[in-house]
Structures are given as structure tokens and as C-alpha cells.
C-alpha positions as CSV (number, residue, x, y, z in Angstrom):
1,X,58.5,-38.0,-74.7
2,X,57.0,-35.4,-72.5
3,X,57.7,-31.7,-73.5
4,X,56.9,-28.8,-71.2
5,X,56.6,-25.1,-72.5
6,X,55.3,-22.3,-71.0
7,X,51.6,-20.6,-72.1
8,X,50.5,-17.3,-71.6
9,X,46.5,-16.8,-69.6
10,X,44.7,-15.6,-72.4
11,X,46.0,-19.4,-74.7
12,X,45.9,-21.3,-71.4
13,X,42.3,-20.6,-70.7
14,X,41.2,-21.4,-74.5
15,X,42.4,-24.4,-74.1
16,X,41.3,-25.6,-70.5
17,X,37.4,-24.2,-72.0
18,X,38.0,-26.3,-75.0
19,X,37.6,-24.0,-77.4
20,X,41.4,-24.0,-79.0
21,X,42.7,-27.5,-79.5
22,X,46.0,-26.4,-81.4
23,X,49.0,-24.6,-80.7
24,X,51.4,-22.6,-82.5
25,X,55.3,-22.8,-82.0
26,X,58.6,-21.8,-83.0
27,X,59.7,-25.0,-84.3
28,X,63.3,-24.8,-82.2
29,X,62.4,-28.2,-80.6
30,X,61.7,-31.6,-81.3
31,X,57.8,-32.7,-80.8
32,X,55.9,-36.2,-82.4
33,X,52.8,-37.8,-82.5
34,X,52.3,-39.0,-78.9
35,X,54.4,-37.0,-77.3
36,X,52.9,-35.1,-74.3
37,X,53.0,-31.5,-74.5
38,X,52.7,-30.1,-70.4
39,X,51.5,-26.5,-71.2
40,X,52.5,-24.5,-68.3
41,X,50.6,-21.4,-67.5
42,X,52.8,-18.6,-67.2
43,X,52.3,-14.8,-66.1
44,X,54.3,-12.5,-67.5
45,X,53.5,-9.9,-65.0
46,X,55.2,-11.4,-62.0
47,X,58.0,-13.8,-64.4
48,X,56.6,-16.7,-63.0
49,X,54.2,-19.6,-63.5
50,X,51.1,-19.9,-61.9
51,X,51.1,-23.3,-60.6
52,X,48.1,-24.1,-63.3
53,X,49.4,-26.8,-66.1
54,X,47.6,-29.0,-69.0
55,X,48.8,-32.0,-70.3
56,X,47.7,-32.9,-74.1
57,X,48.5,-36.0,-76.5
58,X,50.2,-35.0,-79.6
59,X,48.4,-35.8,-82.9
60,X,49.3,-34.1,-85.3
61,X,52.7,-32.4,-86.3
62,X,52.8,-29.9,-89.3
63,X,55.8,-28.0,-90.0
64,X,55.9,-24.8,-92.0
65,X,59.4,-24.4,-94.1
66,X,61.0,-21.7,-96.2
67,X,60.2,-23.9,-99.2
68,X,56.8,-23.5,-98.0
69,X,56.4,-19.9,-97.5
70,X,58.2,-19.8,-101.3
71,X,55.1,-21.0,-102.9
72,X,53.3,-17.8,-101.8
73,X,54.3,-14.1,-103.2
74,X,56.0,-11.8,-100.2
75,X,52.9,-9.1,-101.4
76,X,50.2,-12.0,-100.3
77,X,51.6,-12.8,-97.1
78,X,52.0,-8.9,-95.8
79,X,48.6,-8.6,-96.7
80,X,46.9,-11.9,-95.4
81,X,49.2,-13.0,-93.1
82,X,48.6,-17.1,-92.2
83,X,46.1,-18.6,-90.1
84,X,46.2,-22.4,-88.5
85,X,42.8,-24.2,-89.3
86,X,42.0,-27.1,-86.7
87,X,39.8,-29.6,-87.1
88,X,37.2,-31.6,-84.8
């Protein structure tokens, strides 16, 4: 399946460099392993896209639910929040 979303500069370029190979999303759509994400760059400034787009193979999909987030105290999360650890 091929999925396009939109991605603002500051992501978009991360990723083009190589530096972020991950991405973090509201999980309000459907997305599996090998699935192709089209990230579309998109300015905020004008509402439009760029024209500039990335295509990337899905490998991994984790979801984060509320059964999830239970297993940590409210207290913990305000105070260290969550990060997203990739891999190489």
C-alpha cells in the first residue's frame, strides 16, 4: 500500500541527510511492514507543499496504547515525557 502524509522542513530534511530514519504519527491510519510511506514536504507558511517528496519502505510498526501508557505513573510521564529510540 502506498501512504502519503505531509512533513514539515525541519523532519523532511533529517530525513533526506539521513540522520532520522523514524517517524512519529497519530496512529488515525492504517500503515504495515512494506508499505510505502510518500513523505511530502510541506510549508506551513504558504499552506502548501513544496513539490519536494521521499518515499521510504516500512519496517517496523510499533503502536503505543492506553494500556501501554497505564504501566507508567501520570507523575513519570509529565516529568520525562517519551522519546522513540531507532536503531541502525
Amino acid at each position: 500500500m502506498i501512504i502519503e502524509k505531509k512533513i514539515l522542513t525541519e523532519y523532511f530534511e533529517l530525513i533526506l541527510k539521513g540522520e532520522k530514519s523514524y517517524d512519529w504519527r497519530l496512529a488515525d491510519f492504517d500503515v504495515n511492514s512494506g508499505d510505502t510511506l510518500v513523505l511530502k514536504e510541506w510549508n506551513p507558511e504558504i499552506n502548501s507543499y513544496t513539490g519536494r517528496e521521499i518515499k521510504k519502505i516500512v519496517g517496523y510498526v510499533g503502536k503505543v496504547t492506553k494500556e501501554y501508557l497505564d504501566t507508567f505513573s501520570k507523575e513519570d510521564i509529565e516529568k520525562y515525557g517519551f522519546q522513540i529510540i531507532s536503531f541502525k
